[in-house]
C-alpha positions, 0 to 999 in steps of 0.5 A, a space after each residue: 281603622 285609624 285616628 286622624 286629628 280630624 276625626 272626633 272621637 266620642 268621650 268614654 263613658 262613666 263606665 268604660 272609664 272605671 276598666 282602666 282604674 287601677 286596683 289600688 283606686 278606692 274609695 271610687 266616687 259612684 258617678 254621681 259624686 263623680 259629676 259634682 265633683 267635677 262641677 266642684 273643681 270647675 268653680 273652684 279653679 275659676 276662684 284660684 282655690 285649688 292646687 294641682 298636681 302631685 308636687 303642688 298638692 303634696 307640698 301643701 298638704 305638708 304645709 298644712 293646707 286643708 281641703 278634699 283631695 281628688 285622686 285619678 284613678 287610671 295613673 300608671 305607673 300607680 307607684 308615682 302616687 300611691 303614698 299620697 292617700 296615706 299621707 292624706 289619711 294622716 293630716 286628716 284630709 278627705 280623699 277620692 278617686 275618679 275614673 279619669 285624669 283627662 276628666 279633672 283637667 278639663 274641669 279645670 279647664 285645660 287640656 292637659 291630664 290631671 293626677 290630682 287636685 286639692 280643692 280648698 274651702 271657699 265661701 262661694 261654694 260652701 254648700 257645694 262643697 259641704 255636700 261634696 265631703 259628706 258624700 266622699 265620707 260616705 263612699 270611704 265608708 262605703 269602701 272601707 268598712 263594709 
C-alpha cells in the first residue's frame, strides 16, 4: 500500500515512538513528563523563550544561558549530537530525551524536526516549568542511579 499526500496518516503512539529511540537515549521522559513537556515548549516558543537546534542550543549553553534541555531520541546518525548531554552535564543544565523530533517541532509550532531545544526560565510558566525540572531530576535519577 502506498502513501499519497492525500492520504492521512495516524500519529504514532507514545509507544510505537520509543521503537525508533536510540540506545544512547536516556534518561527517556515516561509519557507523562513527555505530554508536559510538550506543553512547556508550546508556551514557552509563543514567549521567544527557547533556542533551538543544535547550533543555537549549543552555542548558548557555552555562553552561559541556562534552563532544560529537550534531547529527541530518534536522531540518526546519534553521532551528530551525542556530546551534547555531557556538555550539559558540565554546565549544570538538566536534560531529557523524547521519543520524537517531529513531536518538538510541532510543540513549537512548525512543521519541521526538532533535534533539541533549550527552554529557558520565565515568569509566565514558572510553575510549569518548576514541575517540569523536578520530574526530569527524577527520571535522570531514575536512569542513572538504579
Amino acid at each position: 500500500m502506498e502513501n499519497t499526500l492525500n492520504e492521512e496518516t495516524t500519529p504514532l503512539t507514545y509507544e510505537q515512538q520509543l521503537a525508533f529511540v536510540s540506545v544512547i537515549a536516556k534518561p527517556i521522559a515516561n509519557k507523562k513528563l513527555t505530554k508536559k513537556l510538550y506543553k512547556l515548549i508550546r508556551k514557552a516558543s509563543e514567549l521567544k523563550s527557547i533556542r533551538h537546534g543544535l547550533r543555537d542550543v549549543q552555542t548558548s549553553i557555552r555562553k552561559g544561558e541556562t534552563g532544560i534541555v529537550v534531547f529527541a531520541g530518534d536522531v540518526t546518525p546519534i553521532e551528530i549530537m551525542c556530546h551534547m548531554p555531557a556538555v550539559c552535564e558540565e554546565k549544570g543544565i538538566d536534560y531529557v530525551y523524547t521519543p520524537s523530533k517531529a513531536e518538538i517541532g510541532l510543540a513549537m509550532g512548525v512543521r519541521r524536526n526538532c533535534l533539541m531545544i533549550l527552554i529557558k526560565e520565565h515568569s509566565e510558566y514558572a510553575e510549569q516549568y518548576s514541575d517540569c525540572k523536578n520530574r526530569m531530576k527524577s527520571a535522570f535519577k531514575e536512569a542513572f542511579l538504579n
